[in-house]
C-alpha positions as CSV (number, residue, x, y, z in Angstrom):
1,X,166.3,78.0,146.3
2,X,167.2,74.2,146.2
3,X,167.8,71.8,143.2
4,X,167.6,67.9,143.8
5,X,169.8,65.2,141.6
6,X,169.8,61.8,142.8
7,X,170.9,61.8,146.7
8,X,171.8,65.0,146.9
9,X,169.6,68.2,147.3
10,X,171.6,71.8,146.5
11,X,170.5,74.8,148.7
12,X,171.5,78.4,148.2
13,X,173.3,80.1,151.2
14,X,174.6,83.5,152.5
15,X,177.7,84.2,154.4
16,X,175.9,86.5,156.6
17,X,179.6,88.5,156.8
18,X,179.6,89.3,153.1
19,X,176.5,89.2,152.6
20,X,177.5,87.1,149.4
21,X,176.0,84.0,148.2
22,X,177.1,80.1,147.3
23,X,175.8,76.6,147.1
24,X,175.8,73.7,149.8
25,X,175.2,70.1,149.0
26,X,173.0,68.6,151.1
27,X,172.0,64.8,151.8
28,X,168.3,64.3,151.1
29,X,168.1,61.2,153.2
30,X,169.4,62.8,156.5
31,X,169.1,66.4,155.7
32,X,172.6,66.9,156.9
33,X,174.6,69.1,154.8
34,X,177.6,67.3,152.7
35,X,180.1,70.0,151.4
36,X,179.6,74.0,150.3
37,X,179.4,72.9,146.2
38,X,180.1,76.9,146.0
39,X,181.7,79.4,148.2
40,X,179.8,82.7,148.7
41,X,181.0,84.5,145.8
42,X,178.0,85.9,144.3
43,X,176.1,88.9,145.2
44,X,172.9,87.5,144.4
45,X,171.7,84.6,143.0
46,X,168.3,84.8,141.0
47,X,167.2,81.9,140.4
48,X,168.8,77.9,140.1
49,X,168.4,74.8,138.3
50,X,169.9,71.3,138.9
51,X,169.6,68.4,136.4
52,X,171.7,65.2,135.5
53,X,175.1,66.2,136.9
54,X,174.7,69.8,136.3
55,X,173.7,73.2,138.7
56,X,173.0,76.2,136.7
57,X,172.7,79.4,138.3
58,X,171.4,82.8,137.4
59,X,173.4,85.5,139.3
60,X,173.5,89.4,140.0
61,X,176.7,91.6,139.8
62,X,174.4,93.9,142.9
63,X,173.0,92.5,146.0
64,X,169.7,93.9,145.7
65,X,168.3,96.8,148.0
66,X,165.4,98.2,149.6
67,X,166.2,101.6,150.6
68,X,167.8,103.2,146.7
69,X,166.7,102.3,143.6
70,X,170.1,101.6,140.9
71,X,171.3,104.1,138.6
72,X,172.5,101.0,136.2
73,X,170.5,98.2,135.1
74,X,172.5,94.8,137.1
75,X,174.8,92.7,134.9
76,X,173.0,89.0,134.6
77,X,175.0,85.9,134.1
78,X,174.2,82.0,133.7
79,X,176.7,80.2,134.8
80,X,177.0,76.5,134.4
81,X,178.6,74.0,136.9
82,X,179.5,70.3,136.9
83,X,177.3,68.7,139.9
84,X,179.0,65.4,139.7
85,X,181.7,66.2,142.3
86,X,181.5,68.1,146.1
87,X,183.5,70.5,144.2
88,X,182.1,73.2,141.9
89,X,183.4,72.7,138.1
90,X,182.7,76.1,136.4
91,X,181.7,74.6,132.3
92,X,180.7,77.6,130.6
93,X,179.2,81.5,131.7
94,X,177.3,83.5,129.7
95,X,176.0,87.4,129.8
96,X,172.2,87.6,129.7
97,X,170.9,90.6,128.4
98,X,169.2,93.1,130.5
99,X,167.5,96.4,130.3
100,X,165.4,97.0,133.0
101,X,166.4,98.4,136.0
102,X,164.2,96.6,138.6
103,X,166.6,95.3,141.9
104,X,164.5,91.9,140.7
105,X,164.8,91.0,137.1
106,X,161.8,89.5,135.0
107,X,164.9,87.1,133.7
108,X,164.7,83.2,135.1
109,X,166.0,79.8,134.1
110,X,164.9,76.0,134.0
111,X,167.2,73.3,133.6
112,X,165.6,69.6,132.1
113,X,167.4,67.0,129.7
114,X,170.3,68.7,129.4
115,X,169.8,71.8,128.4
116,X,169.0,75.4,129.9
117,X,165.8,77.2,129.3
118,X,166.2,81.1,130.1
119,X,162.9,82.9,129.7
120,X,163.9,87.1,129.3
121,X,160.1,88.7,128.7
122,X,158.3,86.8,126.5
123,X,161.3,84.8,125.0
124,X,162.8,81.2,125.8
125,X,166.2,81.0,125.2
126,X,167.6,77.3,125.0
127,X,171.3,76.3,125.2
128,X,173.3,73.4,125.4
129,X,173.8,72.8,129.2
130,X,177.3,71.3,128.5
131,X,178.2,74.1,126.6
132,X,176.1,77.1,126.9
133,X,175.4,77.2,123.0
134,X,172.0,78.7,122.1
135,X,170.5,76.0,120.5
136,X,167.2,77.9,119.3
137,X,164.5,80.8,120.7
138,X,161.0,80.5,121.0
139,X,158.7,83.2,121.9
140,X,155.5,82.6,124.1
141,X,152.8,85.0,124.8
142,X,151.5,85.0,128.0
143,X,155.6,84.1,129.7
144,X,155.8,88.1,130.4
145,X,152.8,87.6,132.7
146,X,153.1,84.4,133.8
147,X,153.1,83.3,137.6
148,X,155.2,80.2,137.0
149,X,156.4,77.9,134.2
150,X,158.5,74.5,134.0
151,X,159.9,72.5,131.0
152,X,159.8,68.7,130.9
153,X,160.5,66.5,128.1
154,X,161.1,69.6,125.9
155,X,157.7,70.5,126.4
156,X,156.6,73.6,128.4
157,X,153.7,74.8,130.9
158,X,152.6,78.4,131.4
159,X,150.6,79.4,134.4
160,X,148.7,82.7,134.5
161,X,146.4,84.5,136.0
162,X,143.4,83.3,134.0
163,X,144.4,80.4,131.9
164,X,147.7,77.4,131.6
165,X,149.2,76.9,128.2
166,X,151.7,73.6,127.1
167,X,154.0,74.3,124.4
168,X,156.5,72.9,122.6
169,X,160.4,74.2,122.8
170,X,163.0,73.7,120.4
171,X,165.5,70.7,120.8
């Protein structure tokens, strides 16, 4: 995964010896890498967005497997960093709830203008990106089967199979 503000492009990693994952900074210009943003701390890490100063990441409590299928569905969290520095400034983590047990959650986030967008099924979750507030839900038929989606401007896009919808989100 990789997340672009300004000069700076944020990759995912994995310490091959833990086989836990962190964050790198990265100049865009050069490609040469800057600083690790975050150390390999997390199991997994689902899914990332980066937007005006901020990295927001949706991570695993389980490395996922191949070989045995988990007893326990995986705990989710968002958590929310300060991109403004090489270091990584935790602002806020949240528990995302989660029922199924698949090693690959149907959970995944966007980050634009400030605020998160965490679609769970066929339901948007916004919060404050500063805070982690939940500023308002939205649900969208269609997200449960979508391919892909992205927010912009507080307006969203759907793609699936068949057809692409644009809908508005709550501010």
């Amino acid at each position: 995964m990789v997340g672009r503000d300004g000069a700076r492009a944020f990759v995912v990693y994995t310490v091959l010896s833990t086989k836990r994952q962190g964050v790198l900074t990265v100049e865009t210009e050069s490609g040469e890498p800057q600083a690790r943003f975050l150390e390999g701390e997390f199991p997994v890490i689902h899914d990332m967005g980066v937007d005006e100063g901020m990295v927001v990441l949706l991570v695993g409590t389980r490395a996922p497997t191949r070989f045995a299928p988990s007893r326990e569905p995986e705990d989710l969290l968002v958590v929310a960093y300060s991109g403004r520095s090489d270091d990584a400034i935790e602002l806020w983590r949240r528990r995302v709830a989660q029922d199924s047990r698949d090693d690959f959650p149907d959970v995944s986030l966007v980050v634009d203008s400030g605020k998160v967008y965490l679609a769970r099924g066929t339901l948007i979750s916004v919060l404050d990106g500063l805070s982690g507030r939940e500023l308002g839900e939205l649900a969208v038929p269609g997200l449960d089967e979508r391919i892909a989606w992205r927010v912009s401007q507080g307006a969203g896009l759907l793609a699936e199979e068949t057809r692409a919808s644009v809908f508005e989100l709550p501010a």
